[in-house]
Structures are given as C-alpha cells and as structure tokens.
MMTF fields as JSON, N, C-alpha, C and O atoms, coordinates in Angstrom:
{
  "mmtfVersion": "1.0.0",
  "mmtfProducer": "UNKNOWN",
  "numBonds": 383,
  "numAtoms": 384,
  "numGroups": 96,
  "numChains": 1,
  "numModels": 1,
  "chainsPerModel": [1],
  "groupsPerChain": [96],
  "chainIdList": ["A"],
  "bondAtomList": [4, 2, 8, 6, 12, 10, 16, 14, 20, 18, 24, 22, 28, 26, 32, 30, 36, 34, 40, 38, 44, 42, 48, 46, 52, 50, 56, 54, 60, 58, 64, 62, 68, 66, 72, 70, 76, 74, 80, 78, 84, 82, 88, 86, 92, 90, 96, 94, 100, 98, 104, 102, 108, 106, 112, 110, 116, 114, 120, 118, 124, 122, 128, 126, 132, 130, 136, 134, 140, 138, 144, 142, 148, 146, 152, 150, 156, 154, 160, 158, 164, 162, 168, 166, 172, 170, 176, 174, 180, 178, 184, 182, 188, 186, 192, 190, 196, 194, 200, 198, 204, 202, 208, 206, 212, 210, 216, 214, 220, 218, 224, 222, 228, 226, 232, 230, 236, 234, 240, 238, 244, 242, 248, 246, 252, 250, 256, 254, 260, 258, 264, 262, 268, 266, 272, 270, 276, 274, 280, 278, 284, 282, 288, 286, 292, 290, 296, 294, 300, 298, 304, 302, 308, 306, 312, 310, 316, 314, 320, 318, 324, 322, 328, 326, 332, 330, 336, 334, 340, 338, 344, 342, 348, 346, 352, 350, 356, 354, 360, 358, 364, 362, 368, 366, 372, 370, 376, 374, 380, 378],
  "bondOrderList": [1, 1, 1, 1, 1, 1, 1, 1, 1, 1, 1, 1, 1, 1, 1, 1, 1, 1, 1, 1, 1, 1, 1, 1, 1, 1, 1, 1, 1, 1, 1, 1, 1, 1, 1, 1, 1, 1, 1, 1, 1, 1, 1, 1, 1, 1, 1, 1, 1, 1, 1, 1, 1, 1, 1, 1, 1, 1, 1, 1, 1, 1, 1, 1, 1, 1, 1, 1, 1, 1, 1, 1, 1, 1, 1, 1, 1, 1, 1, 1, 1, 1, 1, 1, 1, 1, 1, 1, 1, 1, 1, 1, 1, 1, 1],
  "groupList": [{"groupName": "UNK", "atomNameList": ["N", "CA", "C", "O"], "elementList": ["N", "C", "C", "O"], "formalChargeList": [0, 0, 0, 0], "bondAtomList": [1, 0, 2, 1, 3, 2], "bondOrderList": [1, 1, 2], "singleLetterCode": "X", "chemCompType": "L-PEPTIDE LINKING"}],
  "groupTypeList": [0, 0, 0, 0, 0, 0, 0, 0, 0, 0, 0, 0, 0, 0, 0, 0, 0, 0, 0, 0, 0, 0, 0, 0, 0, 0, 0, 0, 0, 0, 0, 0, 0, 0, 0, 0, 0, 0, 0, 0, 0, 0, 0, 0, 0, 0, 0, 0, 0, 0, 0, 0, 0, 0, 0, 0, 0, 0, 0, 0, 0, 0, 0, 0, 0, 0, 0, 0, 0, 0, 0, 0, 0, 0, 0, 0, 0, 0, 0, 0, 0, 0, 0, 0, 0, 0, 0, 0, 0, 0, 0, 0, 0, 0, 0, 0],
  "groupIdList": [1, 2, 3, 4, 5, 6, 7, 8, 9, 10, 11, 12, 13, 14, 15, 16, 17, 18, 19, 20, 21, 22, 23, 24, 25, 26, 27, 28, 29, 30, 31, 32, 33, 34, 35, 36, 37, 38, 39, 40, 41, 42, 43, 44, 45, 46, 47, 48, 49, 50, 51, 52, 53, 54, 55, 56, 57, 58, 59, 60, 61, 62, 63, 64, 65, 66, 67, 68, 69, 70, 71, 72, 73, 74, 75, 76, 77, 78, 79, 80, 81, 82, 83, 84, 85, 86, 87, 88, 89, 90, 91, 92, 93, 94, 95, 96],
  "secStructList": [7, 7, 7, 7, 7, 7, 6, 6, 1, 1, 7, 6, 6, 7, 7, 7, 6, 2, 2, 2, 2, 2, 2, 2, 2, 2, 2, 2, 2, 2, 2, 2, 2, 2, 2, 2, 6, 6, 6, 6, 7, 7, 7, 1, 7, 7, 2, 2, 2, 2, 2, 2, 2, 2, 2, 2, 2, 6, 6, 6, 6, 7, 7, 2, 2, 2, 2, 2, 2, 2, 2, 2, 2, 2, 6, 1, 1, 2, 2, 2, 2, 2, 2, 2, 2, 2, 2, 2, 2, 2, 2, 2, 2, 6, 6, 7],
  "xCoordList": [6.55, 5.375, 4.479, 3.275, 4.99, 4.181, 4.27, 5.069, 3.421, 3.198, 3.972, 4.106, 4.74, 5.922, 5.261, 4.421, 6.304, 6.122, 7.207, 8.069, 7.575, 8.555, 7.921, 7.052, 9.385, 8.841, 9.372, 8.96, 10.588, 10.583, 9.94, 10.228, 8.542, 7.413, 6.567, 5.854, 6.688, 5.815, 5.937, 6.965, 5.371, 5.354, 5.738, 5.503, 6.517, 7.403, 6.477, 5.303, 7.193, 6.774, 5.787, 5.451, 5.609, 4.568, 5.634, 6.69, 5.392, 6.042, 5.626, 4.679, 7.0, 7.009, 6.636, 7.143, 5.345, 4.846, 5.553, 4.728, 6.982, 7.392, 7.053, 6.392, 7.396, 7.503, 5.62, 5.431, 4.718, 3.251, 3.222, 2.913, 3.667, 3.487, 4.212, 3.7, 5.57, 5.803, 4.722, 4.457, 4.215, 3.536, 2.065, 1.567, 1.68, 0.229, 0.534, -0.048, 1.744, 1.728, 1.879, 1.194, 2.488, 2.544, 0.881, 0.163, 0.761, -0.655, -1.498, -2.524, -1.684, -2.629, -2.596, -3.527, -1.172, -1.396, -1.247, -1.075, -1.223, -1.808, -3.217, -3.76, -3.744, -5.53, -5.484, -6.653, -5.292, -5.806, -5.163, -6.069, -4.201, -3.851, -4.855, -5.099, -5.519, -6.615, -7.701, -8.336, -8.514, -9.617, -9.871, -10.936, -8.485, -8.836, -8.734, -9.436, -7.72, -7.487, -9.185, -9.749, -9.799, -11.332, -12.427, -13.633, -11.989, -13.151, -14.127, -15.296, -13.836, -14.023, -15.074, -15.836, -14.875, -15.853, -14.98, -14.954, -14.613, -13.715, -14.75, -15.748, -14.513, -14.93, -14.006, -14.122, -13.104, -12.211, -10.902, -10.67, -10.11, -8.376, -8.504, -8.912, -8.233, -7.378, -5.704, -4.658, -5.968, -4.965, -3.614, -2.716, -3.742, -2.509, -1.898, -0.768, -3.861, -3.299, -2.536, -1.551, -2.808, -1.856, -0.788, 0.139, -0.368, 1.02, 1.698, 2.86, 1.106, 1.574, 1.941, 3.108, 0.82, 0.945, 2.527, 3.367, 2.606, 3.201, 4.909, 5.873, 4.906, 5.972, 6.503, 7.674, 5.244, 5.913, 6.492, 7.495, 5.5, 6.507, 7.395, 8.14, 7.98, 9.237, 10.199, 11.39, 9.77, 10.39, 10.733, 11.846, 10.187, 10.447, 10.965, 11.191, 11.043, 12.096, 11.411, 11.789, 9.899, 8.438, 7.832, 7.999, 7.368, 6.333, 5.048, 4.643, 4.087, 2.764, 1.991, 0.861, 2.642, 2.022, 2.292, 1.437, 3.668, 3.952, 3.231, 3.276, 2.306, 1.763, 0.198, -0.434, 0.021, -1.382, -1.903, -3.045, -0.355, -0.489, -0.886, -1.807, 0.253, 0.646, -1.061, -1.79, -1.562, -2.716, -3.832, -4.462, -4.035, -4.589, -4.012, -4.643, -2.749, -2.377, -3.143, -4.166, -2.148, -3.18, -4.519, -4.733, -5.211, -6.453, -6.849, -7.818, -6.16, -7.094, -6.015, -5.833, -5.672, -4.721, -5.002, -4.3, -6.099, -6.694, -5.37, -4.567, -5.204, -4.288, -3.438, -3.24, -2.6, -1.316, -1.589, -0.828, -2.901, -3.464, -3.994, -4.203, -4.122, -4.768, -3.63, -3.311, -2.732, -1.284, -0.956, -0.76, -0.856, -0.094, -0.863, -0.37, -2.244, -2.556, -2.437, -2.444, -2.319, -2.106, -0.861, -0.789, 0.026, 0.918, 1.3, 2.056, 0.51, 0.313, -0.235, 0.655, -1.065, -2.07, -0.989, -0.917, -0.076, 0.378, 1.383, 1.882, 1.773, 3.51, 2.935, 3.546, 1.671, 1.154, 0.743, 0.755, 0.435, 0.35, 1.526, 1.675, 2.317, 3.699, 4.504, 5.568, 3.676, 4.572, 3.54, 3.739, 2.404, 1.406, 1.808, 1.205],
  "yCoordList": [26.891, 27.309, 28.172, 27.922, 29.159, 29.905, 29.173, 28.259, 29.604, 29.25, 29.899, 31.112, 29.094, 29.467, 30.816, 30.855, 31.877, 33.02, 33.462, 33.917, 33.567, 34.294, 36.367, 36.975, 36.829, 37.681, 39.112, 40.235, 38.698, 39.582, 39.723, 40.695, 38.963, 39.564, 40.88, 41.593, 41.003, 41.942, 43.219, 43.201, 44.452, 45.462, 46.388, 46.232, 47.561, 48.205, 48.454, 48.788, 48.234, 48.824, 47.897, 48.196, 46.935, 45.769, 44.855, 44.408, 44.637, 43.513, 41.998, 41.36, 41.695, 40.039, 39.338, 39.329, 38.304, 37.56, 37.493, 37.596, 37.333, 36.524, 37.922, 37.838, 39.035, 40.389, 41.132, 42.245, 40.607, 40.106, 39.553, 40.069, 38.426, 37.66, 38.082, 37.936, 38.65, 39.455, 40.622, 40.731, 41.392, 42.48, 42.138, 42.741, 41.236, 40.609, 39.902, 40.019, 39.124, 38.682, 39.325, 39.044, 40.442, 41.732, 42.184, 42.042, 42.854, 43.365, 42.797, 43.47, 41.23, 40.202, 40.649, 40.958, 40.618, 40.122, 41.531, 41.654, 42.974, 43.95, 44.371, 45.164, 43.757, 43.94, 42.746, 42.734, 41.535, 40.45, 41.462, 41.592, 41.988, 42.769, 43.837, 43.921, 44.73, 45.473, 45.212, 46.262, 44.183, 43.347, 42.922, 43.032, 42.355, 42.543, 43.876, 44.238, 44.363, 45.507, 45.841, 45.847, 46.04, 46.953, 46.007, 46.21, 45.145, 43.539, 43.719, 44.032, 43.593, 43.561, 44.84, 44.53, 46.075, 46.839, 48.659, 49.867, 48.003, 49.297, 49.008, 48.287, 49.36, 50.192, 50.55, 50.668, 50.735, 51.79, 51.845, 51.409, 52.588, 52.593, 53.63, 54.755, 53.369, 53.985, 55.117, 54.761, 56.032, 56.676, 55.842, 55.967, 54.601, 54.288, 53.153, 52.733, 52.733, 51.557, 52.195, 51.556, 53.606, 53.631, 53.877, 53.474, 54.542, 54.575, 52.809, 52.523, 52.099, 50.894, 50.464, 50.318, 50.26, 49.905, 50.977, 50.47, 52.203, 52.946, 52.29, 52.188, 52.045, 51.019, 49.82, 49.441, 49.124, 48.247, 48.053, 47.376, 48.988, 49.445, 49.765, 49.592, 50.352, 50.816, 49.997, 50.219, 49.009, 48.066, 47.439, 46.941, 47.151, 46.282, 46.798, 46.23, 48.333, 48.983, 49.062, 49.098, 49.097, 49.088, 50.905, 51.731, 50.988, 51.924, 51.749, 50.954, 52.795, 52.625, 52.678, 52.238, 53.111, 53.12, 51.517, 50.886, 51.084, 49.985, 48.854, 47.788, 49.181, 48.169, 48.277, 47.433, 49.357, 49.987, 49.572, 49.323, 49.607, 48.879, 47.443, 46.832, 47.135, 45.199, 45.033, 44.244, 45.523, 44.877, 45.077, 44.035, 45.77, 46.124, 45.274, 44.223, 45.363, 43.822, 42.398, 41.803, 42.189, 40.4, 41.073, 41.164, 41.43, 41.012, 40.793, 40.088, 41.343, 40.809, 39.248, 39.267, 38.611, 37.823, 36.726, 36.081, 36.813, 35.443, 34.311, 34.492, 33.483, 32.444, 32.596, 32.0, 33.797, 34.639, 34.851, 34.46, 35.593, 35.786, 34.903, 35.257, 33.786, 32.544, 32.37, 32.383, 32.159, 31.758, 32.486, 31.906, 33.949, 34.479, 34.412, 34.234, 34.63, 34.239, 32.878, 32.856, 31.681, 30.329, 30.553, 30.126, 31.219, 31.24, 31.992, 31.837, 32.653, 34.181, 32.888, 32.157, 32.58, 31.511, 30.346, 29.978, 29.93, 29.027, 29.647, 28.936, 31.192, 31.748, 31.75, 31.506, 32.056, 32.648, 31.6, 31.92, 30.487, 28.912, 28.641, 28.784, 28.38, 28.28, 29.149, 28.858, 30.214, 31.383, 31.216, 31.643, 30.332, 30.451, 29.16, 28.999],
  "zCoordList": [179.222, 179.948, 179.062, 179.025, 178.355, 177.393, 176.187, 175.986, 175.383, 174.101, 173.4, 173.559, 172.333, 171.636, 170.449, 169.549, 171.166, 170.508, 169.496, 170.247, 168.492, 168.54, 168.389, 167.764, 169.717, 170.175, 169.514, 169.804, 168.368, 167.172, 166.505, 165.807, 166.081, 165.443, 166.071, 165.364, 166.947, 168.281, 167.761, 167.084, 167.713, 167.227, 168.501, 169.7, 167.688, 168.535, 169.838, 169.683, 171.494, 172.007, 173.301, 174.447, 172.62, 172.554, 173.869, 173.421, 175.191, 175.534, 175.444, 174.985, 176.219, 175.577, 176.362, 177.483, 175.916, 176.845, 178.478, 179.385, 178.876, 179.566, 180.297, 181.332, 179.908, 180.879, 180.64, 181.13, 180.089, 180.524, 182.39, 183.464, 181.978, 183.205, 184.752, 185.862, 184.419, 185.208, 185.853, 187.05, 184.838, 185.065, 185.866, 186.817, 185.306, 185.9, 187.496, 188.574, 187.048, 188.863, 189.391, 190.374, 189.628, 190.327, 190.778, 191.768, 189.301, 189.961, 189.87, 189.769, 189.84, 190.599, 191.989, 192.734, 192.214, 193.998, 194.233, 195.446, 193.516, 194.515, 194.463, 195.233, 193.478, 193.496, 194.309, 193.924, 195.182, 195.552, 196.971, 197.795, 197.3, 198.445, 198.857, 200.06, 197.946, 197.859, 197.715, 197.817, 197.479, 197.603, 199.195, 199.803, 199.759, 201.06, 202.058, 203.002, 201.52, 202.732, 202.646, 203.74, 201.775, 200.922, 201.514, 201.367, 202.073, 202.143, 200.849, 201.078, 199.92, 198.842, 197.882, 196.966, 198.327, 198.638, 197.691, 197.929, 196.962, 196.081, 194.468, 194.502, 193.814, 192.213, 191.441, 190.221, 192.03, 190.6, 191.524, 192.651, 190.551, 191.383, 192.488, 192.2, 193.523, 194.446, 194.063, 193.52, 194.435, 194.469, 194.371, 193.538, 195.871, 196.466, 195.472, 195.224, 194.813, 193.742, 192.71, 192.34, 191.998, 191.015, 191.517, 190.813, 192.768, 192.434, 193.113, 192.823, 193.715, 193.614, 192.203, 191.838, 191.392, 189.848, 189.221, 188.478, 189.636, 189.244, 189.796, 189.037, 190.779, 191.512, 191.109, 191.132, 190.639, 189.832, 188.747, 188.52, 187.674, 186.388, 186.571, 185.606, 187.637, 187.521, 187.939, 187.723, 188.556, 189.438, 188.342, 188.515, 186.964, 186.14, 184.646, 183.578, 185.183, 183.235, 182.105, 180.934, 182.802, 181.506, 181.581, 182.479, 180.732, 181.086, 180.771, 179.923, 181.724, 182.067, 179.95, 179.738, 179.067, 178.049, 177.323, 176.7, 177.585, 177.151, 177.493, 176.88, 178.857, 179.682, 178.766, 178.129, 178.984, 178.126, 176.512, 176.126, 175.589, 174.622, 174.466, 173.923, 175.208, 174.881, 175.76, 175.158, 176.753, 177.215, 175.676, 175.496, 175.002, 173.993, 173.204, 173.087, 172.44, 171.552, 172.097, 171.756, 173.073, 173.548, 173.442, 172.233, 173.9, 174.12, 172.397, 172.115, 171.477, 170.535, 169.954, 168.737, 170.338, 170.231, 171.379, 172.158, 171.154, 172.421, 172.498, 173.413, 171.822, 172.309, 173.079, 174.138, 172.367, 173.329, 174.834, 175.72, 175.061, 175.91, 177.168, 178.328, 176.622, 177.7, 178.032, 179.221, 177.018, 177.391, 178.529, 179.596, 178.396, 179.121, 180.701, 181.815, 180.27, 181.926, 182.831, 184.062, 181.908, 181.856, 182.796, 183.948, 182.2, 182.815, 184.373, 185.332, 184.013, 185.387, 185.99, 186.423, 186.079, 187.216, 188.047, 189.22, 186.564, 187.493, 188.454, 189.326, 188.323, 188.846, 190.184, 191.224, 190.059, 191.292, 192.548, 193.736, 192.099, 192.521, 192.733, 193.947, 192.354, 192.692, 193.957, 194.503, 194.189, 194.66, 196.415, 197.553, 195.731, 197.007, 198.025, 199.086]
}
C-alpha cells in the first residue's frame, strides 16, 4: 500500500510511514468530527482538539514532537508524502 520505504534510513526520531498513517487517520476523523460538531465554523485548535490530538498520541506510544518532526520531514519529501496520504485516504474509505 505504501511506497517502498526502507524505514532505517529515517532520521532519529522521524516516524515510519505506516505509524504516519496511523496518526493522520486518527486526526482526519477528529477534525472531520469537529468540522461538524462546529458546522464548519472553527479557525484554529480548540482546547478539546488538543487534548483529543493529545489522546491519540498517546493512544499510539508517539510523541507530540515526534509527530511535529516527521510532519516537517515528509512534507519536504513529497513522494513519501502522497504516499502516505494515498494511503490515509484509502484506510479511511475502507473504515467508511
């Protein structure tokens, strides 16, 4: 499903595509949960969103800097990146 990474190249700290996609389907569907509760009518995080966001990192053995980096790695790493949402798009299709 992802584009073949190898994910021992990754610099310390940096997660791995597969735990990307984890992280994004998550908080896809709590900004797509907050888009409606808001009828689409928010700007910026909510209190309740970070500690949701804050919930899920933890839910998943990451931390909020690790999340902060690796979003900063991909983005300059476009391929990785389509990939990884390529992939987020379909978990979430699947899950719908």
């Amino acid at each position: 499903m992802l584009v073949a990474c190898n994910n021992d190249n990754l610099p310390e700290g940096i997660l791995n595509q597969q735990q990307m996609v984890n992280f994004l389907h998550e908080a896809y569907l709590l900004e797509g949960y907050c888009a409606i509760e808001t009828r689409y009518n928010f700007d910026s995080l909510t209190p309740e969103m970070i500690y949701a966001y804050d919930d899920i990192i933890a839910a998943q053995g990451i931390t909020r800097e690790q999340v902060e980096a690796s979003l900063a790695y991909y983005v300059s790493q476009p391929e990785e990146y389509s990939a990884i949402h390529e992939a987020v798009a379909a978990s979430l299709e699947d899950q719908k």
